[in-house]
C-alpha positions as CSV (number, residue, x, y, z in Angstrom):
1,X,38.1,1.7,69.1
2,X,41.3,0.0,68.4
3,X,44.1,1.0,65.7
4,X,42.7,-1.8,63.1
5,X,38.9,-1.1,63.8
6,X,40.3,2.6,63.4
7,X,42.2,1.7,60.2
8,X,39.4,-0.3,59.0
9,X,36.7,2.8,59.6
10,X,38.9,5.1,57.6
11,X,39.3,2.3,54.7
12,X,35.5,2.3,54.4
13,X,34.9,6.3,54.6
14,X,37.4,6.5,51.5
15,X,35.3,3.9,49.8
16,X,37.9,1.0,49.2
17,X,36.9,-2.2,51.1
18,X,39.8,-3.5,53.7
19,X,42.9,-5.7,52.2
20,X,41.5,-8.8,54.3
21,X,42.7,-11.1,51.2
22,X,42.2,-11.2,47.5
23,X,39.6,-9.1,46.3
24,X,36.8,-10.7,43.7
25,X,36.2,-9.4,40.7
26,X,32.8,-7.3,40.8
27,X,30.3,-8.6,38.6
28,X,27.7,-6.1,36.6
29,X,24.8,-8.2,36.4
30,X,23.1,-7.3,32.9
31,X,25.8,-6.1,31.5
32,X,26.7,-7.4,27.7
33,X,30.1,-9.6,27.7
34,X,32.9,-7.8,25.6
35,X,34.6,-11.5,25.3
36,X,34.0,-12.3,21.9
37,X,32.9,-16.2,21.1
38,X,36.3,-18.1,20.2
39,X,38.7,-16.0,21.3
40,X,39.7,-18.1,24.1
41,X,41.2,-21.8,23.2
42,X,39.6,-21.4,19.6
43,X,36.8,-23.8,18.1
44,X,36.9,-27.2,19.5
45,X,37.7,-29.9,17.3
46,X,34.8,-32.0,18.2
47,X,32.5,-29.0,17.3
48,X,34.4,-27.9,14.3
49,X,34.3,-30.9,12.3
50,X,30.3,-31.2,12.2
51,X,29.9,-27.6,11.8
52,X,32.3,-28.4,8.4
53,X,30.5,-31.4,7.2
54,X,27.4,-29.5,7.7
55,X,28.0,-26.7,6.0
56,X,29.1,-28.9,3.0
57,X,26.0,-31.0,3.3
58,X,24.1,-27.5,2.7
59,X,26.4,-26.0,0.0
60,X,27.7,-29.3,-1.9
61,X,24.1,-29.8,-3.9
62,X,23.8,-25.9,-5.0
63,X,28.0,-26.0,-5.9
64,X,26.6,-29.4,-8.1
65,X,23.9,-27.8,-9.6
66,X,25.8,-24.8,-10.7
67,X,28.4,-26.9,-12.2
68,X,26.7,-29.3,-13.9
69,X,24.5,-26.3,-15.2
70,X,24.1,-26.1,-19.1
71,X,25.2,-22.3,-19.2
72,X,25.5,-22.4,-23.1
73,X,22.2,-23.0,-23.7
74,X,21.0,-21.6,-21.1
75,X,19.8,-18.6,-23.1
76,X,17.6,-20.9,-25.6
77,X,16.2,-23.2,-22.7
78,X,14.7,-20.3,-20.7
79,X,13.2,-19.0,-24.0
80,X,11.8,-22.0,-24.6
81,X,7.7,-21.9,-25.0
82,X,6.8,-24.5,-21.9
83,X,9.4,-23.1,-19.8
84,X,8.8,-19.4,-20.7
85,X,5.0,-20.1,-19.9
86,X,5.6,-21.9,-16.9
87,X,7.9,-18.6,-15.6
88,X,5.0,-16.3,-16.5
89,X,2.5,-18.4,-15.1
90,X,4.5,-18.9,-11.8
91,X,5.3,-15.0,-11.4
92,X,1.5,-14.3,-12.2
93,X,-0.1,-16.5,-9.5
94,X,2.6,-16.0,-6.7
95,X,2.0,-12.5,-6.7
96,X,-1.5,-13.0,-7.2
97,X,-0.7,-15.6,-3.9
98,X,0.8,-12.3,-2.2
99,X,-2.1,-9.9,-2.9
100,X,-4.9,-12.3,-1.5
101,X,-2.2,-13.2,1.7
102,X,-2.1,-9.0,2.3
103,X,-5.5,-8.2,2.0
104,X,-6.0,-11.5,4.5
105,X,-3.2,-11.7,6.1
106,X,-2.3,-8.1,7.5
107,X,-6.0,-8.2,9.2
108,X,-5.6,-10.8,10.5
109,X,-2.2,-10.2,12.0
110,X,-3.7,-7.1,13.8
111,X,-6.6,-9.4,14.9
112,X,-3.6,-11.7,16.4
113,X,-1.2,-9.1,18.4
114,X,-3.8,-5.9,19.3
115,X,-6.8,-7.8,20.8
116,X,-7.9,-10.4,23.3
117,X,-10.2,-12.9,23.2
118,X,-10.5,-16.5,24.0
119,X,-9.0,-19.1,22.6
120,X,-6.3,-16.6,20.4
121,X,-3.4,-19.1,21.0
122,X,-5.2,-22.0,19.4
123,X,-6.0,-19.5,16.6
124,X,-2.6,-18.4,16.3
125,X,-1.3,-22.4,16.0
126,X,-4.2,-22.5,13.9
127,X,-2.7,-19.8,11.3
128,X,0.8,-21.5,12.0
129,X,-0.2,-25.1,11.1
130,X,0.6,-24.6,7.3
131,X,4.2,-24.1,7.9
132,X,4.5,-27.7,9.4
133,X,2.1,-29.4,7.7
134,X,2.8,-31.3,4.1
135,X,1.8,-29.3,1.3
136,X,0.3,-32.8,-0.2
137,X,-1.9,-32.9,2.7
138,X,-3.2,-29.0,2.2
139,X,-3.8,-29.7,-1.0
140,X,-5.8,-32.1,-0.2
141,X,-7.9,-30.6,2.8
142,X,-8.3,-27.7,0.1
143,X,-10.0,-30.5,-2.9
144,X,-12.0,-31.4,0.7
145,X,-13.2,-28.0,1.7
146,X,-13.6,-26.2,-2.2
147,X,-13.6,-29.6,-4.5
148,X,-16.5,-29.5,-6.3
149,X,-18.1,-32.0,-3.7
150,X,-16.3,-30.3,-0.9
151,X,-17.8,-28.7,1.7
152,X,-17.5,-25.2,0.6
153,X,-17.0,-26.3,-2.9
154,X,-20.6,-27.6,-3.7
155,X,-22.1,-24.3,-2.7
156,X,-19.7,-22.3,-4.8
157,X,-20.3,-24.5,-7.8
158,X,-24.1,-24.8,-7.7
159,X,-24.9,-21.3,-6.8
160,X,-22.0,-19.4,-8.8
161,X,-20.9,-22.0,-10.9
162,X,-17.3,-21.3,-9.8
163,X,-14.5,-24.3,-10.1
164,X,-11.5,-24.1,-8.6
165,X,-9.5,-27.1,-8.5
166,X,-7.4,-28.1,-12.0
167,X,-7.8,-24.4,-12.6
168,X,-5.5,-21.3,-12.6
169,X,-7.5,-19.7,-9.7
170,X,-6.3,-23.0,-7.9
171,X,-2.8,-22.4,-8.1
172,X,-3.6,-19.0,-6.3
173,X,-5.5,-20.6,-3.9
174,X,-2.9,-23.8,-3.2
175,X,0.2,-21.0,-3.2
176,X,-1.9,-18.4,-1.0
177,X,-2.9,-21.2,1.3
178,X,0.6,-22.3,2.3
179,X,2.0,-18.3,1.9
180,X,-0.3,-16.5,4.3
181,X,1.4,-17.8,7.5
182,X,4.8,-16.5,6.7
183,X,3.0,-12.9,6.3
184,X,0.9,-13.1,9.4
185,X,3.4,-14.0,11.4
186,X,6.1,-11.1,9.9
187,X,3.1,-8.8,10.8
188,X,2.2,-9.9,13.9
189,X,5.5,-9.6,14.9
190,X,6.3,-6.0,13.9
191,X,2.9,-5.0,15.3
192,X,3.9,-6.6,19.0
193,X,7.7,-4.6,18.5
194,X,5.3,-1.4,17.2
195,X,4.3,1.4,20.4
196,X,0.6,1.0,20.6
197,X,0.5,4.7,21.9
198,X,0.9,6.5,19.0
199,X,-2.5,4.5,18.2
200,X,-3.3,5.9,21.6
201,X,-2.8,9.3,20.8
202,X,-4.6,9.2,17.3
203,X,-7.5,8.3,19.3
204,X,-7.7,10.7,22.1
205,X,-7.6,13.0,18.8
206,X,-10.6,11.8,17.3
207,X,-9.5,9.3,15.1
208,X,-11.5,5.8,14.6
209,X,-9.6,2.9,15.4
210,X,-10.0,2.2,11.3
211,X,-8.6,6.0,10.5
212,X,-5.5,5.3,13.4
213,X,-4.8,1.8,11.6
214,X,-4.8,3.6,8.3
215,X,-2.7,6.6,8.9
216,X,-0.5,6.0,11.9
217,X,0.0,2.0,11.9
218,X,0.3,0.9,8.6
219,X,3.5,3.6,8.2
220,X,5.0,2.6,11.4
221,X,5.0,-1.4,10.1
222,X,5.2,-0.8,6.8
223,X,8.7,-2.6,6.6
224,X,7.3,-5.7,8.3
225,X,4.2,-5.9,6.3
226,X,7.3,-5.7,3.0
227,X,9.3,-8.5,4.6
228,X,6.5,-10.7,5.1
229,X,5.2,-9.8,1.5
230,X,8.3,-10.9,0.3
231,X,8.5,-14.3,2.1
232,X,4.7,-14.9,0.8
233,X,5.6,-14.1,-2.5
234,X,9.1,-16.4,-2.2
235,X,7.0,-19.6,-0.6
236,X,4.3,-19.3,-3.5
237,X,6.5,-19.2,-6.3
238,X,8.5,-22.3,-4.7
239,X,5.2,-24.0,-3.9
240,X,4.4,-27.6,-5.5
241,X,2.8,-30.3,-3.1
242,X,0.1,-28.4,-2.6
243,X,-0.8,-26.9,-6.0
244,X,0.2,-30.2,-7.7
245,X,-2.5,-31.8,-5.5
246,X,-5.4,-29.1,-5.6
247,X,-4.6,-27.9,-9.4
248,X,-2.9,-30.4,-11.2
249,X,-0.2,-30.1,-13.9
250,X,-1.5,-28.5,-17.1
251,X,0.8,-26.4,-19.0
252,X,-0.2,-23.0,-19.6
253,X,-2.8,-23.3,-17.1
254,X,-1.7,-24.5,-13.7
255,X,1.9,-26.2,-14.5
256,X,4.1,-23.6,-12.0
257,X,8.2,-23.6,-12.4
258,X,8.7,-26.5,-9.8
259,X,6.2,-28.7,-11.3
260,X,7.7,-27.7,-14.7
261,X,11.4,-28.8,-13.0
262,X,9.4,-31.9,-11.7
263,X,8.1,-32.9,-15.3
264,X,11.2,-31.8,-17.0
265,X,13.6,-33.8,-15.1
266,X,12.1,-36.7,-16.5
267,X,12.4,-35.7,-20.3
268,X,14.8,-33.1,-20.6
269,X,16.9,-32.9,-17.4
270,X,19.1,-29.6,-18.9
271,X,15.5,-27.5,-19.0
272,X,15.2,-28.7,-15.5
273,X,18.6,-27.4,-14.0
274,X,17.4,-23.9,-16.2
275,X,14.5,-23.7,-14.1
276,X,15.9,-24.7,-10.8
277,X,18.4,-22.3,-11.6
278,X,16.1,-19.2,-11.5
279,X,14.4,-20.8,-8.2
280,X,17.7,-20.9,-7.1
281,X,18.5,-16.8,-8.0
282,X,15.0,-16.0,-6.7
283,X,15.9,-17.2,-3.5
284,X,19.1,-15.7,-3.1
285,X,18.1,-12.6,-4.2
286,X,15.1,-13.1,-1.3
287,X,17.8,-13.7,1.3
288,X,19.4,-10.7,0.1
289,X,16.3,-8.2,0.1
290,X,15.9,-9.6,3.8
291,X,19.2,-9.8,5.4
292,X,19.2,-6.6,7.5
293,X,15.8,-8.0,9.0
294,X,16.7,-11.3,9.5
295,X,20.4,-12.3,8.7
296,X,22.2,-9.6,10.7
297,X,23.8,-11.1,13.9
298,X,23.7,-8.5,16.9
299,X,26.8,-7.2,17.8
């Protein structure tokens, strides 16, 4: 062996490679980047300047309606008869909404992320279709399916004399319709994140699948099944297209807080900004309740 093979041998038995030229830099392949986004060179101007005049395109309307808000008489507006009825009436049937999208939707979340059987992605589209599809349109593939000619409808009136378009019961139906999806998929979601063998384990101890979905899931996605709750409950008091469609407008009956803003805004625009106001406090206050769960960056 010659003197640099020699050298070169006891390079390598210490561990260091041989100096044969500039080394390059080792990379760790899955390893998180410490470089912050930014640091280096800043924002570039060509990217800055939408991300500005986007963010005023958001914010700009909701700084105008808080200015131009009548906060003096704000007090009497929103103890006003129509509009205090149209707040009760929309708090009543959204969380009306909410109950029907739990007892509906959580089973069918489960249905979704712990079995298979064919065809479950057309299903899940299926479930997802109301979140892309115009509330005017469900409202009026609901008067199609339980009008009192509908399909379903006809049945329901001529065997149990139950109506339910133009009818309270409607609006729970319209907001429940378009609601549901934002649950199931909440659900679905925690369920897939959820370990499936503490189900496991509640089985090989006797438990039913019922008892093990009872006392050992529910708890473990209890904070899912709250999230999504709260989304149903947020979309259903915000809904109009479809309930405007399926139950009309009747004050004290079926006329909800955004087809109250609708109808004010024509007569008395300062009972209007009132009522968009608390739709607009409802929602932050939404975004609030849910921003560990969805408005927390990972760092």
């Amino acid at each position: 062996m010659t003197e640099p093979d020699q050298a070169d041998a006891e390079v390598l038995a210490r561990g260091d490679a041989p100096d044969d030229g500039p080394r390059r830099p080792r990379v760790r392949w899955g390893a998180r980047s410490r470089v912050r986004p930014g640091v280096r060179g800043g924002v570039p101007l060509p990217l800055l300047l939408p991300a500005l005049v986007g963010l005023a395109f958001l914010l700009l309307p909701l700084l105008a309606l808080l200015v131009r808000a009548p906060w003096r008489g704000l007090p009497n507006l929103l103890t006003s008869t129509a509009v205090w009825q149209a707040l009760q009436l929309s708090l009543v049937c959204a969380t009306a909404a909410t109950g029907v999208s739990l007892v509906l939707g959580v089973p069918l979340a489960w249905l979704l992320a712990r079995t298979d059987f064919p065809g479950r992605g057309f299903v899940r589209a299926l479930v997802t279709l109301p979140l892309v599809l115009p509330p005017v349109v469900g409202g009026v593939a609901l008067l199609l399916a339980l009008g009192r000619n509908g399909v379903v409808g006809q049945w329901l009136d001529a065997w149990f004399g139950i109506t339910l378009p133009f009818t309270t019961t409607g609006v729970v139906v319209a907001e429940a319709f378009v609601a549901m999806p934002f649950l199931v998929i909440s659900v679905e979601g925690t369920l897939r994140a959820a370990d499936p063998r503490y189900e496991e384990a509640a089985a090989t101890l006797g438990a039913s699948r019922f008892t093990a979905f009872r006392r050992v899931t529910l708890p473990l996605i209890a904070p899912g099944i709250a999230a999504g709750a709260v989304l149903a409950w947020a979309r259903a008091l915000g809904e109009f297209g479809a309930t405007i469609t399926f139950a009309g407008n009747f004050p004290g009956r079926t006329q909800t807080m955004p087809l109250a803003v609708y109808l004010a805004l024509q007569s008395d625009p300062d009972a209007a900004i009132a009522l968009s106001l608390v739709l607009l406090v409802v929602s932050i206050a939404v975004l609030a309740g849910l921003r560990d769960r969805w408005m927390t960056g990972v760092s």
